[in-house]
N, CA, C and O atoms as CSV, one atom per row, in Angstrom:
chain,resi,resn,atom,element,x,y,z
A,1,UNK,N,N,10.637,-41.839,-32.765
A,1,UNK,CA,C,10.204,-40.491,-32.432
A,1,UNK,C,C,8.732,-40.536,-32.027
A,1,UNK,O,O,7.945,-41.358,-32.495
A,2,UNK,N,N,8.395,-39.566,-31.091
A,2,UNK,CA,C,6.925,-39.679,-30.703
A,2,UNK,C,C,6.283,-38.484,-31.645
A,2,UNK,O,O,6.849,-37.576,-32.253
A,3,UNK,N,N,4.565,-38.908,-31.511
A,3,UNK,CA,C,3.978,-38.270,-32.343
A,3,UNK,C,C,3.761,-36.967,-31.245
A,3,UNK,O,O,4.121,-36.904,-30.070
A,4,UNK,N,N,3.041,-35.959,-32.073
A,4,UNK,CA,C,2.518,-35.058,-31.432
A,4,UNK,C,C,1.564,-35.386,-30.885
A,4,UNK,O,O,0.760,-36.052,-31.537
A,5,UNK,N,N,1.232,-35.034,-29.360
A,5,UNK,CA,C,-0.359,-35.527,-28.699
A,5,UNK,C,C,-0.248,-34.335,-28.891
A,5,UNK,O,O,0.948,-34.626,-28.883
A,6,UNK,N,N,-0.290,-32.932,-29.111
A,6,UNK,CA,C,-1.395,-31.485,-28.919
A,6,UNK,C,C,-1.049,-30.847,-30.691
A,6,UNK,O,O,0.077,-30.755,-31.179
A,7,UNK,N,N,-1.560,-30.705,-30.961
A,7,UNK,CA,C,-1.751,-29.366,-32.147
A,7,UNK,C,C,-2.645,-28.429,-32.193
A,7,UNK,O,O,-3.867,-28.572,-32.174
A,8,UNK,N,N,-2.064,-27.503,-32.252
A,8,UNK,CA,C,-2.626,-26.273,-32.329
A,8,UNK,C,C,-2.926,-25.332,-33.660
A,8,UNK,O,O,-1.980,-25.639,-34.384
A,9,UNK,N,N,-3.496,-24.627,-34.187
A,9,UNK,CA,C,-4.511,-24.015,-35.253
A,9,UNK,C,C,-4.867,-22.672,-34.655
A,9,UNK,O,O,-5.718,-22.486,-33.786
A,10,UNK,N,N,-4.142,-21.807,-35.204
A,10,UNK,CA,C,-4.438,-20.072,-34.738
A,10,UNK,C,C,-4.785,-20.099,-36.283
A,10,UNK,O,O,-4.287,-20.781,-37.178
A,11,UNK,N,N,-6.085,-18.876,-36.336
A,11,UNK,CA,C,-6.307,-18.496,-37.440
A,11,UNK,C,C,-6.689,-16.639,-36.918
A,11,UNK,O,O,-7.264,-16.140,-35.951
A,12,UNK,N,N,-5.986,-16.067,-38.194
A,12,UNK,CA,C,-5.557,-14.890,-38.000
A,12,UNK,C,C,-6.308,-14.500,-38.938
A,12,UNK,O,O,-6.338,-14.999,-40.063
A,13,UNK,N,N,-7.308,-13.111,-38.343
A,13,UNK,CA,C,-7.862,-12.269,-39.413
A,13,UNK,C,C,-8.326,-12.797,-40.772
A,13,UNK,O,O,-7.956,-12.440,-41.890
A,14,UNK,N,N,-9.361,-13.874,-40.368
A,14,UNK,CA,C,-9.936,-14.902,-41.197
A,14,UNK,C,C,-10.395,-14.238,-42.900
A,14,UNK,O,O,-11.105,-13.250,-43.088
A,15,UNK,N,N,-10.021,-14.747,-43.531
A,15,UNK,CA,C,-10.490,-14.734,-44.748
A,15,UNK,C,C,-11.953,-15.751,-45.360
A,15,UNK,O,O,-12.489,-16.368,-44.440
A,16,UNK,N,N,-12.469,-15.921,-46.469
A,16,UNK,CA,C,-13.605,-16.795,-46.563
A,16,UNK,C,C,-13.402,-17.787,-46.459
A,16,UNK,O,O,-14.368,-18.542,-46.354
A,17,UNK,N,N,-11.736,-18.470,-46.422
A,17,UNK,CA,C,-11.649,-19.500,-46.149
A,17,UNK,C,C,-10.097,-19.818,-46.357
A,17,UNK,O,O,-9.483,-19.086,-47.134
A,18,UNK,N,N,-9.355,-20.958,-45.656
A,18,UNK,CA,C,-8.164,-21.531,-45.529
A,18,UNK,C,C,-7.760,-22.770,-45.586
A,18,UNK,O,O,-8.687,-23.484,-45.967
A,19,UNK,N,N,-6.827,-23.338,-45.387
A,19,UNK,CA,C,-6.310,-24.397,-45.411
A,19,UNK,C,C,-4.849,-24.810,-44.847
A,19,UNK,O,O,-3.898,-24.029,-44.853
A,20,UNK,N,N,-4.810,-25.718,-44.513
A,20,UNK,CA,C,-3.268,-25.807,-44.442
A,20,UNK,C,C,-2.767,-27.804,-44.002
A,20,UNK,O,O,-3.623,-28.686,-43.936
A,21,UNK,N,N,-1.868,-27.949,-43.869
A,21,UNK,CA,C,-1.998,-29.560,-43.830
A,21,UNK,C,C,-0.224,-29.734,-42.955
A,21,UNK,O,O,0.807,-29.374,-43.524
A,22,UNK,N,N,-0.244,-30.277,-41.690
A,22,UNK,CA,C,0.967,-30.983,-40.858
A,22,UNK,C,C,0.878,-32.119,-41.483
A,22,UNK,O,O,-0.136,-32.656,-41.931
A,23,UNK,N,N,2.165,-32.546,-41.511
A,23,UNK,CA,C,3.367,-33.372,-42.400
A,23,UNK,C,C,4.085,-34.442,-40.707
A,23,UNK,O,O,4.592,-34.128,-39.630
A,24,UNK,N,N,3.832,-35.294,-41.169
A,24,UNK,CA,C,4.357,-36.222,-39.877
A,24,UNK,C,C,5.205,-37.558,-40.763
A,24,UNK,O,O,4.883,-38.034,-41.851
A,25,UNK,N,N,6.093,-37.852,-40.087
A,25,UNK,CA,C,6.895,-39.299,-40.293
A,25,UNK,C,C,7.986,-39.333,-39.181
A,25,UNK,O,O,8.576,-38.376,-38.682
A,26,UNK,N,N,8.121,-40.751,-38.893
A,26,UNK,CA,C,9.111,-40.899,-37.335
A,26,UNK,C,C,9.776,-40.022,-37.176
A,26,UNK,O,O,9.621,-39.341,-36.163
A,27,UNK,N,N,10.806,-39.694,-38.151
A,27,UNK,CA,C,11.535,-38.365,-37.702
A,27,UNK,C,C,13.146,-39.488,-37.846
A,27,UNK,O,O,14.186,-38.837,-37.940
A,28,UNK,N,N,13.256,-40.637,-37.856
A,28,UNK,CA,C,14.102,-41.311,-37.762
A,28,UNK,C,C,15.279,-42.172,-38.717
A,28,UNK,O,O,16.498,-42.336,-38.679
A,29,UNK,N,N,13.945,-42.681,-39.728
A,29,UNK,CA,C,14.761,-43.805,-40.524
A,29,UNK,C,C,14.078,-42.886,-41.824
A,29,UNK,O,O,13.475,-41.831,-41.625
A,30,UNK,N,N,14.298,-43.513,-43.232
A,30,UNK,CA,C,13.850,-43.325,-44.191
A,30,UNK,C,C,12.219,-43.980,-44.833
A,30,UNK,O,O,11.780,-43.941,-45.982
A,31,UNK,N,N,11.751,-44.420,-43.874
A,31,UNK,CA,C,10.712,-45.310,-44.201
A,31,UNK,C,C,9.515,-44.470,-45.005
A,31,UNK,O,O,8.664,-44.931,-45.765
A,32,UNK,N,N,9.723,-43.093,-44.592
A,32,UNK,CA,C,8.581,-41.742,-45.574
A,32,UNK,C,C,8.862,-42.265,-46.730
A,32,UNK,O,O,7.928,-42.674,-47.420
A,33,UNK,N,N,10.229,-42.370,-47.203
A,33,UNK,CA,C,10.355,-42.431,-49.049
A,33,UNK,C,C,10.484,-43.990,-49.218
A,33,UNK,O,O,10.069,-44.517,-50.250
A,34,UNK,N,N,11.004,-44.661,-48.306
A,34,UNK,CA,C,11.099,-46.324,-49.264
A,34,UNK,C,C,9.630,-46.881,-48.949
A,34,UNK,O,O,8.966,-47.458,-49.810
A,35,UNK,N,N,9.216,-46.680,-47.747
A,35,UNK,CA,C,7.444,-47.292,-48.031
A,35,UNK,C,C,6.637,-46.395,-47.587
A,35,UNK,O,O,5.720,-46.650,-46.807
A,36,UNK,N,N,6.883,-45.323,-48.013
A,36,UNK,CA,C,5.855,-44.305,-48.098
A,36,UNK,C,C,4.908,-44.473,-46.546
A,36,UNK,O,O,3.788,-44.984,-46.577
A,37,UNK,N,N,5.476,-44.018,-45.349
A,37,UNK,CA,C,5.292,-44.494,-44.185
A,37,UNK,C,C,5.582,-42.920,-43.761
A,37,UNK,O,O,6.680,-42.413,-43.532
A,38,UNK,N,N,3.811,-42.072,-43.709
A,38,UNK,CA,C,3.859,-41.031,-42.922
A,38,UNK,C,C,2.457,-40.563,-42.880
A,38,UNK,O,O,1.595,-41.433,-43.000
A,39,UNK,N,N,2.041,-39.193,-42.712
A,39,UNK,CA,C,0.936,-39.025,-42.041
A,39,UNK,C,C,0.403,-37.517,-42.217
A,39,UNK,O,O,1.044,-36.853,-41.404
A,40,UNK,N,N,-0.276,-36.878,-42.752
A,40,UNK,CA,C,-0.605,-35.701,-43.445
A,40,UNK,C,C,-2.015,-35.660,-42.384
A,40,UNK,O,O,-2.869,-36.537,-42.258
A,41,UNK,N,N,-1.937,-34.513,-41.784
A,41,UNK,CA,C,-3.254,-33.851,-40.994
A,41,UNK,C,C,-4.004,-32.601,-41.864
A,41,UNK,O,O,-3.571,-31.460,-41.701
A,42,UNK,N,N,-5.089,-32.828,-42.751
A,42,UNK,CA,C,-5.197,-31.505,-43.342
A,42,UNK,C,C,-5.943,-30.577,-42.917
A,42,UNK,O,O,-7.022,-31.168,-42.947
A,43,UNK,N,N,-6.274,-29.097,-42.371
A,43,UNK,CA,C,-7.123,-28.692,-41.693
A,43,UNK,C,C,-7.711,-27.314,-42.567
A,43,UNK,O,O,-6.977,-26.511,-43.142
A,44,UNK,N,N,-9.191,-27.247,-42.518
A,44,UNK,CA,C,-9.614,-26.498,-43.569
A,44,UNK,C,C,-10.389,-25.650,-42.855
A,44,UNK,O,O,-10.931,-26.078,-41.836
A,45,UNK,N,N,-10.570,-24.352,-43.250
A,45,UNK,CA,C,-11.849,-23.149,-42.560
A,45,UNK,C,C,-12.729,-22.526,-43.674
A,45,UNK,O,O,-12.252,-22.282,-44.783
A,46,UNK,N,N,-13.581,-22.360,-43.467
A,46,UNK,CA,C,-14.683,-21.710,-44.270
A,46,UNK,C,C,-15.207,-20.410,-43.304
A,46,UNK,O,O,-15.078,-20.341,-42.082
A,47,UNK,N,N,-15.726,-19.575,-44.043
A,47,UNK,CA,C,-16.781,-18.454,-43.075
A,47,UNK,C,C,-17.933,-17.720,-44.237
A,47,UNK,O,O,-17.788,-17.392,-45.414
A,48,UNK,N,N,-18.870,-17.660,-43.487
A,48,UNK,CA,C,-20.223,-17.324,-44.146
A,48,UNK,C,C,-20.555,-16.621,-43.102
A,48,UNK,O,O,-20.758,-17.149,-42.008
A,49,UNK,N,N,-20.690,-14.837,-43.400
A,49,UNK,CA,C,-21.262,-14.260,-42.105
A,49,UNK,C,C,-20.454,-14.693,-41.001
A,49,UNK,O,O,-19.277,-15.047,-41.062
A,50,UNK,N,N,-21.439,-14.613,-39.645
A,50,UNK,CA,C,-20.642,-14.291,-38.523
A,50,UNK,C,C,-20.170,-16.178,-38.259
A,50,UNK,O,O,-19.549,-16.462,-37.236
A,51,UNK,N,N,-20.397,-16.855,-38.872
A,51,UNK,CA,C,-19.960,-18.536,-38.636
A,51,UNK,C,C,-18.867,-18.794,-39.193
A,51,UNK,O,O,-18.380,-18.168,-40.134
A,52,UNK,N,N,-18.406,-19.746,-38.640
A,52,UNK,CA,C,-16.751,-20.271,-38.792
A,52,UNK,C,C,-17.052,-21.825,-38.715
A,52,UNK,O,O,-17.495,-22.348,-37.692
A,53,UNK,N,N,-16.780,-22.512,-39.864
A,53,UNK,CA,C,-16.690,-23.737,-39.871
A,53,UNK,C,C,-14.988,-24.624,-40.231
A,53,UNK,O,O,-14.126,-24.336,-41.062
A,54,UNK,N,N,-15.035,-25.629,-39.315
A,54,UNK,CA,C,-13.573,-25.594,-39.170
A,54,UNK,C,C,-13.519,-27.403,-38.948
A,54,UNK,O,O,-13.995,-27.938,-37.947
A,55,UNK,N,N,-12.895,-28.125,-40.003
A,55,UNK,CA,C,-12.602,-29.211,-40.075
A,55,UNK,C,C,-11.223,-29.687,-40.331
A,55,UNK,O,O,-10.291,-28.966,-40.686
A,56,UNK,N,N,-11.180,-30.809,-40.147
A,56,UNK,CA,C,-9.901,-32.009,-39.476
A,56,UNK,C,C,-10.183,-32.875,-40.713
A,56,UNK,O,O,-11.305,-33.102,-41.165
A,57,UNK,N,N,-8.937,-33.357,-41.233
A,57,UNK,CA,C,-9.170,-34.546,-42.206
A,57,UNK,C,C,-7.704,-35.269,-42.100
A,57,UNK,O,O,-6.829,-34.483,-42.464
A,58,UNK,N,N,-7.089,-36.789,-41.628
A,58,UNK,CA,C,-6.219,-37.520,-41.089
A,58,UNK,C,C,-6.150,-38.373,-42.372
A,58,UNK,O,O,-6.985,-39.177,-42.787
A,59,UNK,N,N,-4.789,-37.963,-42.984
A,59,UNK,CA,C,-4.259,-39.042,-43.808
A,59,UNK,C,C,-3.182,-40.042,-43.483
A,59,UNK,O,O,-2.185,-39.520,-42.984
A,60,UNK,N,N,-3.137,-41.160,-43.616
A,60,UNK,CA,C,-2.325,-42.420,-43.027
A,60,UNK,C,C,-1.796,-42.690,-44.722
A,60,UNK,O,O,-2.421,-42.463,-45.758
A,61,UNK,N,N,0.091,-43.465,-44.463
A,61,UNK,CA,C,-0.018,-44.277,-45.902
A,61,UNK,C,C,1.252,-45.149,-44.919
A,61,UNK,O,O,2.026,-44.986,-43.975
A,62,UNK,N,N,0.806,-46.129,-45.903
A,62,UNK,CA,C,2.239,-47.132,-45.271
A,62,UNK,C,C,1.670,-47.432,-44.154
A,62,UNK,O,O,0.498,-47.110,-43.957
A,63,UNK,N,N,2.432,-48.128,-43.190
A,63,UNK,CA,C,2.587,-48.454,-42.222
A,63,UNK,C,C,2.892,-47.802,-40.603
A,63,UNK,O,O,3.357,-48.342,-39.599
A,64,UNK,N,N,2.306,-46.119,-40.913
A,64,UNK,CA,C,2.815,-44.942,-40.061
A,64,UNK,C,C,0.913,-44.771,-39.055
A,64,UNK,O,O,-0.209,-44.626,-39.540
A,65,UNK,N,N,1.203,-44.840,-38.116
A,65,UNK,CA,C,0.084,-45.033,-37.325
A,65,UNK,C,C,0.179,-43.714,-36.237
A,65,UNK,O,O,1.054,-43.431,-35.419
A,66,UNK,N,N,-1.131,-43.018,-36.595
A,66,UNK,CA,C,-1.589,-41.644,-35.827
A,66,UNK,C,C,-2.026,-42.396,-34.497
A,66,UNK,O,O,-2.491,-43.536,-34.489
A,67,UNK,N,N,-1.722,-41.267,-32.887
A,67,UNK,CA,C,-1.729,-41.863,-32.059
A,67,UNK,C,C,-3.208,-41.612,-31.817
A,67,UNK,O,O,-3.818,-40.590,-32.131
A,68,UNK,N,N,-3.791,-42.895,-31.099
A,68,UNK,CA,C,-5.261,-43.256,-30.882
A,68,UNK,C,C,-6.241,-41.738,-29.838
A,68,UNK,O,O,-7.438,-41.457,-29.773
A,69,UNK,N,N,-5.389,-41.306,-29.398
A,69,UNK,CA,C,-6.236,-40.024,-28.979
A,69,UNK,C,C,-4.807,-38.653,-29.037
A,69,UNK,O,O,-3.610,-38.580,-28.757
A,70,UNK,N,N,-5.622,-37.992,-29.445
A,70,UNK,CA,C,-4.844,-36.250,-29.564
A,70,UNK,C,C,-5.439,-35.498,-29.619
A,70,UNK,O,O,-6.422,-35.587,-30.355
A,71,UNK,N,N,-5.141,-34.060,-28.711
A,71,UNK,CA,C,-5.960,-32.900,-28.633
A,71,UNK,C,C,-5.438,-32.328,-29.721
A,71,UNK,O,O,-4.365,-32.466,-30.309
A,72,UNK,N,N,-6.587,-31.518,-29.925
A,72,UNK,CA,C,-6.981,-30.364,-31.103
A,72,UNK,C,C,-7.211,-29.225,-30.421
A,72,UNK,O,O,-8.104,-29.341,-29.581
A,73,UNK,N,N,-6.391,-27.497,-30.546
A,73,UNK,CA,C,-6.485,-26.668,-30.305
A,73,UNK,C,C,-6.847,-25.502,-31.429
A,73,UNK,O,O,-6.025,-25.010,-32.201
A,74,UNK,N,N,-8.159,-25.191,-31.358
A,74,UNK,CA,C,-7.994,-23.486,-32.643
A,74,UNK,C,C,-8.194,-22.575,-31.764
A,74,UNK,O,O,-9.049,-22.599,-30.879
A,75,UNK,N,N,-7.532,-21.872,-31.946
A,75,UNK,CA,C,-7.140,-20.305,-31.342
A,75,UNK,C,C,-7.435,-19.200,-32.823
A,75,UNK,O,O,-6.699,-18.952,-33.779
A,76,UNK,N,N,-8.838,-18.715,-32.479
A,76,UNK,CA,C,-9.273,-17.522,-33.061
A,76,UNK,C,C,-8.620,-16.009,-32.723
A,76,UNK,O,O,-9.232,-15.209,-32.017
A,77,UNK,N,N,-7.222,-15.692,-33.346
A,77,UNK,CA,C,-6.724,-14.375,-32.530
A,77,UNK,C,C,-7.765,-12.950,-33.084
A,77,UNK,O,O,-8.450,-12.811,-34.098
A,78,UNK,N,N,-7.510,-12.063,-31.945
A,78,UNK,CA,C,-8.284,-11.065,-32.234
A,78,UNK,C,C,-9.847,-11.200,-32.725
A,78,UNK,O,O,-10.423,-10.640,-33.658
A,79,UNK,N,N,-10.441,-12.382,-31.514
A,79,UNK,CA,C,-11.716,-12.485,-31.948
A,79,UNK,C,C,-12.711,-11.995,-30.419
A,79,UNK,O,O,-13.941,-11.979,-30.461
């Protein structure tokens, strides 16, 4: 199975802050549970006043490999 090259991140009527985390593994064999072979994207928001700080954090285990370049989309609705 191929990875995702685009993800996207809408954040709606922001609060002081969020979180949330995409869940990846081939999609194919069992290799997530016998060698723990997958891939957790966690993405976090903060806001202070009129600023929005907005970070990316890429977890790897096993033998499951994130592809070497991928776009990142945040979509601020109703901003």
């Amino acid at each position: 199975m191929k990875s995702w090259e685009e993800i996207e991140f809408t954040i709606y009527n922001p609060a002081l802050m969020g979180d949330c985390s995409v869940y990846e593994d081939d999609g194919a064999t069992t290799q997530y549970s016998t060698k723990q072979a997958y891939a957790r994207t966690e993405a976090k928001y903060t806001t202070s006043g009129e600023d929005l700080t907005f970070t990316l954090t890429a977890h790897t285990s096993g033998n499951y490999t994130l592809p070497a370049e991928r776009l990142f989309t945040l979509k601020l609705a109703n901003a």
